[in-house]
Structures are given as structure tokens and as C-alpha cells.
N, C-alpha and C positions, 0 to 999 in steps of 0.2 A: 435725712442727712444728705448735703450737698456731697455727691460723686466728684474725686477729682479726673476727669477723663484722659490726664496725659500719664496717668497709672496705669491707663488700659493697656495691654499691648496682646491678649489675646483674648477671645471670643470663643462662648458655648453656649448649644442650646439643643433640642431633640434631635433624634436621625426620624429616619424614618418619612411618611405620609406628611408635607406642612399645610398650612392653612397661611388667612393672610395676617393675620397674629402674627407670629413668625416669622415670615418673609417681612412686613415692612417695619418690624421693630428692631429686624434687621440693618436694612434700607435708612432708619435713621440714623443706626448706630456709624452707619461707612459713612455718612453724610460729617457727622461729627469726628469722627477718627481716621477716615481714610479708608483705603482699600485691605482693610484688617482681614486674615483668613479667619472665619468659622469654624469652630469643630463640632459637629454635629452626631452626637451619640445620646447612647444614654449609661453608659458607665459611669458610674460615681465616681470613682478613683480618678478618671480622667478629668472629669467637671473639676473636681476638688480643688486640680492643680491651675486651673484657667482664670485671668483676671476678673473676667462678668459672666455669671451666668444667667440665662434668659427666658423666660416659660417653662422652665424642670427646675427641678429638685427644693420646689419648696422653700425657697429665697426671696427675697424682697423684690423682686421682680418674675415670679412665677405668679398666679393668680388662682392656681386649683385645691388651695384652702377652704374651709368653710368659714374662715373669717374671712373673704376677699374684702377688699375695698370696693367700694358703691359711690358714685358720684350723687349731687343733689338731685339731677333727674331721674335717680335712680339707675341708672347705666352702667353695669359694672368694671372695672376696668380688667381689661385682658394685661397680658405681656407689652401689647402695641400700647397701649393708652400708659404703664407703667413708666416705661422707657421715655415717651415723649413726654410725659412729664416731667420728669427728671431732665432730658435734654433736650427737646424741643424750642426754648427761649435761646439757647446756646447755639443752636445750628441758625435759625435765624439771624441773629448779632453776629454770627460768623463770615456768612455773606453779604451780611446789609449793616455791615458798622455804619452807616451814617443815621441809624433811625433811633428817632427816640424812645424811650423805654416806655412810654406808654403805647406807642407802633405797636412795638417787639410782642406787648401782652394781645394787642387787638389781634396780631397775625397768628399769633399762642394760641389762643381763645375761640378763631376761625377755624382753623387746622383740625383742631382736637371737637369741633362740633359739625365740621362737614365733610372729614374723613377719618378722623379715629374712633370718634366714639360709634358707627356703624360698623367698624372692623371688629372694637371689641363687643359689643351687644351680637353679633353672630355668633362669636369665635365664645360666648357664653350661653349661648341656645338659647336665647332671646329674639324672637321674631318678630322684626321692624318692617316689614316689606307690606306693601298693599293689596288690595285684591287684584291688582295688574301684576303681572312676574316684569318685576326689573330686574336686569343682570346688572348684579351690584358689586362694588369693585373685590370684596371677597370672593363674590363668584368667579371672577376672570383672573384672579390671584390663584387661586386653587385649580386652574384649568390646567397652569404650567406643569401639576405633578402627571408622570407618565402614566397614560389607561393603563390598566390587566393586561393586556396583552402587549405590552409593550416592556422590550429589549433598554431601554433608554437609563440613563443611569438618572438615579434621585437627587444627588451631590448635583448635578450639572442644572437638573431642572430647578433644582432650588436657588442656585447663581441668576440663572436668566430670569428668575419671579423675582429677587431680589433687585435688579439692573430695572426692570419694568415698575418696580415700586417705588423705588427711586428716582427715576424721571417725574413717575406722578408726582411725591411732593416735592419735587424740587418746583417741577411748575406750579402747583397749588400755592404753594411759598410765593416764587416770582409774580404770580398774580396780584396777591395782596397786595404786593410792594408796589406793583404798578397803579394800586387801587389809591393805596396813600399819596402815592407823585400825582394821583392827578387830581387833588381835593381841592388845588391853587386855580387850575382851570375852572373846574365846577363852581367854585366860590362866584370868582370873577361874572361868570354866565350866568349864576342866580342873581347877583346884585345889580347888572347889566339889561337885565329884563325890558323890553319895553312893552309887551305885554305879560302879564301878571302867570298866565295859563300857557306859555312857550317859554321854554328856555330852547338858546342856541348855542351852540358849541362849537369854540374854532376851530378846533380836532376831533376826532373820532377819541374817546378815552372812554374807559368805565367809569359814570357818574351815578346808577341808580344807590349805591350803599352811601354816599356822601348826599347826593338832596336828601335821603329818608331825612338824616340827621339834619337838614338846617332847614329843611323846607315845613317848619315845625306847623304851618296853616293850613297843609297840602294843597298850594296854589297851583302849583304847576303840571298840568296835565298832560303834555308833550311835550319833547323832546327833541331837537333837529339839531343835526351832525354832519357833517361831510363824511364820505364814503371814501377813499382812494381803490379803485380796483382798474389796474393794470395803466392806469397814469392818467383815466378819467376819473373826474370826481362826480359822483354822484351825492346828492343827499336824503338822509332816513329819516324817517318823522316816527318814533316809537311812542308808544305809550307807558306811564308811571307806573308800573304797578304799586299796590297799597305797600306791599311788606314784601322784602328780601326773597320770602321763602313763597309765594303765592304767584299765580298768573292772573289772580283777578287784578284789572286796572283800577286806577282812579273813572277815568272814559275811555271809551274806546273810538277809532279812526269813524270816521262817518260811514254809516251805515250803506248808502248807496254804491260805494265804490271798494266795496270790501270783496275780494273773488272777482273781480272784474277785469280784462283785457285792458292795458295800455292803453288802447284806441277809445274804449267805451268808456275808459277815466278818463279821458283828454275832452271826450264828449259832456261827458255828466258836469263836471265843473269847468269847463272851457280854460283848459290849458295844451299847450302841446309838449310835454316831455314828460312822461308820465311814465312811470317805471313798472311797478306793480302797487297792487295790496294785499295782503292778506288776509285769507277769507276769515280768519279769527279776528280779524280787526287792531293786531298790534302793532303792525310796524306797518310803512308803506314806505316808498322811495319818485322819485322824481330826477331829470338832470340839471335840477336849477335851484336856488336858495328860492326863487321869488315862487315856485307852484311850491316847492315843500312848506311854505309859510300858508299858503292858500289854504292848501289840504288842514291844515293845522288848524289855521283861522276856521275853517269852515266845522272843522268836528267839536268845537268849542263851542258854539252856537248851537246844534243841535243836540 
């Protein structure tokens, strides 16, 4: 059932220890409603009286039932994952009214699979993390509550996890957005090609998520952009990777000038403005369109 949110006018959810459950199901709630106070207990009587309440008492937006709700990937949804469901499309449309509603679901659909559904898969004791310890944005969410031995009040630490989680999606959000405005440029520079296996970019934009999508043959194995840093432009020649979520490339930078000094890439393919490369072989840089086409031209051949 659609929430009317200009009903809301007060807010509740646990006192006590949060997690990032709580804090940024929070964080979306202000995003939608404004700078609402919190009441953070766990008295019934008190909840009772509150417009939303939010991970307690056993409500449509608590999750510590044994009927919880489970996504298709099996991912269960916490508080966080409730809440953005519910208004996640609305806070979006709220900042970005010029997008169309198919946008709205792509940036719906990004949000909720590359930061809520990890927040709730923790905050359900569900273990996504790798054999490497990544500090995951729950980790650094939960860092805000005060140690044992600390004087500090929990009401205060919970505001400032709350401010911090809010910046995050606010930029997670404005990214997307910026990913959509530049699909017109991307377009342009795949259809523009003069070689099949470089595309070139008149600006520096996010294009890897728009060629997956049109580069439906996987022709294009490089990348080149201009750089603007500090009013010189420099340009990058990166590589395609296969898929969104992978560092494996389509190819990689040519193998002899990967890890290599400036001077000894200037030497190896006889150019003079040679920037770096990276010894993993994905990106390199140059001060000139004409050697980052070199560099390009040459790792396509080999």
C-alpha cells in the first residue's frame, strides 16, 4: 500500500546500540521529508503515538518476523531495503523531476543492488564479504556508535551516522544521474568511431554502463578521454572491461609499457609525452590525443 509521506510529521525507531539499517533508512526518510526529529526508544506507548515506525515493533517496516520478506536473489530485506522501497523512486523524482520514469527505475534498481541490498544482507546475518576483509559501508556506519568506554551520548552519534549516510546516497543518487546525462555523449563517440576498437570522448564523462548496453558486438576495446587537472589537459586511454561488476578487460594496454617510467614509454613506442601506465595494464595517460591514439592503436594489434 502506497504511504502518503506528507502524513508523516513524526518519526520512530530503536534507542539504543544502531547498525546501518537504521541509520540509513533513516537518512532516506530526511532525504524525503526533510530534517524530521527521530524518536528513538523502545516504549510502545510512545511508538504508538508516532506517524512511521521503523525496524521495531513488528510493522510493515520492521523485518524481525519469521515471515520477513526475501528478494528473488534471496536477500532478505532489512528496515533499509523496506523503507527504500517504499520511497526510494520518490526521493529520486524529487531531485531529478526532469527524468523519465524509466531513469527513476534504473537509478531504483542501482541504489537498492549496490548499497541497500549489502546493508540489509548484514543487518540479517547473512555473510557477503570475501576472503579479503573489505570495510563495508555497514562497517563504517556502525563505527559512529560510541566505544565502551566512552562518555559520548548515542542520540548525538546516531545524528552524525545519519548526516554521513545521507551524503552517501545522496551522491550514489547524483551519480546515476550524471551516468544518464552522459548517454548523449557516449552515443555520439560510438557511432563516431573511426576505428572500430577506440572510441573517443570529447569529455571526460562516465561511459562504461552505456557502451555495455550498445556496444552489443563488444567492438570497442579502448577508451580515450581528455583529462582536465589543474587547467592542463591530459588524456587516458582505459580499458573496457567485460561487465559492470568485473576488472577482467575486454584487452589489456600493451604489455611492454605497463609499469614502465615516462622516459622508457617515450622510448619503447617513440613518443615524447608519455604519462604513465599501469602496471595492471588498464588505464595509461599521455599529454596529447595523437600518442594516446598510438598507445591505443598499438595494444590492439598485439
Amino acid at each position: 500500500m502506497m504511504i502518503n509521506e506528507k502524513n508523516i510529521k513524526t518519526l520512530g525507531t530503536h534507542s539504543g546500540k544502531f547498525h546501518a539499517d537504521d541509520v540509513m533508512a533513516t537518512a532516506i526518510l530526511r532525504l524525503l521529508l526533510g530534517d524530521i526529529k527521530v524518536t528513538r526508544t523502545r516504549d510502545e506507548n510512545i511508538l504508538r503515538k508516532l506517524d512511521f515506525v521503523y525496524d521495531i515493533s513488528l510493522g510493515e517496516f520492521d523485518h524481525h518476523q519469521l515471515n520477513k520478506e526475501i528478494r528473488e536473489n534471496n536477500i532478505p530485506y532489512a528496515a533499509c531495503g523496506l523503507v527504500w522501497r517504499e520511497f526510494g523512486s520518490r526521493i529520486i523524482q524529487k531531485f531529478n523531476s526532469q527524468l523519465e520514469e524509466n531513469d527513476i527505475i534504473s537509478i531504483f534498481d542501482y541504489v537498492d543492488k549496490n548499497l541497500v541490498q549489502g546493508i540489509d544482507a548484514t543487518d540479517n546475518g547473512i555473510d557477503i564479504k570475501s576472503e579479503i576483509k573489505v570495510t563495508s559501508i555497514s562497517d563504517i556506519i556502525q563505527s559512529f556508535n560510541p566505544t565502551w568506554d566512552s562518555n559520548d551520548s548515542i542520540d548525538e552519534a546516531f545524528e552524525e551516522a545519519v548526516q554521513y549516510a545521507t551524503e552517501v546516497i545522496k551522491r550514489i543518487i547524483s551519480r546515476q544521474v550524471s551516468v544518464i546525462k552522459a548517454r548523449i555523449i557516449v552515443n555520439e563517440a560510438f557511432q563516431n568511431r573511426n576505428i572500430n576498437e577506440i572510441m573517443v570522448l570529447k569529455t571526460g564523462c562516465p561511459w562504461l554502463q552505456q557502451l555495455l548496453k550498445i556496444d552489443l558486438n563488444n567492438e570497442v576495446l579502448f577508451v580515450i578521454s581528455p583529462d582536465d587537472n589543474d587547467n592542463n589537459t591530459e588524456y587516458k586511454i582505459q580499458t573496457v572491461k567485460k561487465t559492470v561488476d568485473t576488472f577482467e578487460a575486454r584487452k589489456d594496454i600493451l604489455e611492454s609499457i605497463r609499469g614502465k617510467s615516462s622516459e622508457e614509454i617515450n622510448s619503447i613506442i617513440k613518443i615524447d609525452d608519455a604519462i604513465f601506465c599501469h602496471k595492471a595494464g588498464f588505464i595509461a595517460s599521455t599529454k596529447s590525443m595523437e600518442s594516446a591514439l598510438k598507445i591505443a592503436k598499438l595494444s590492439v594489434k598485439t
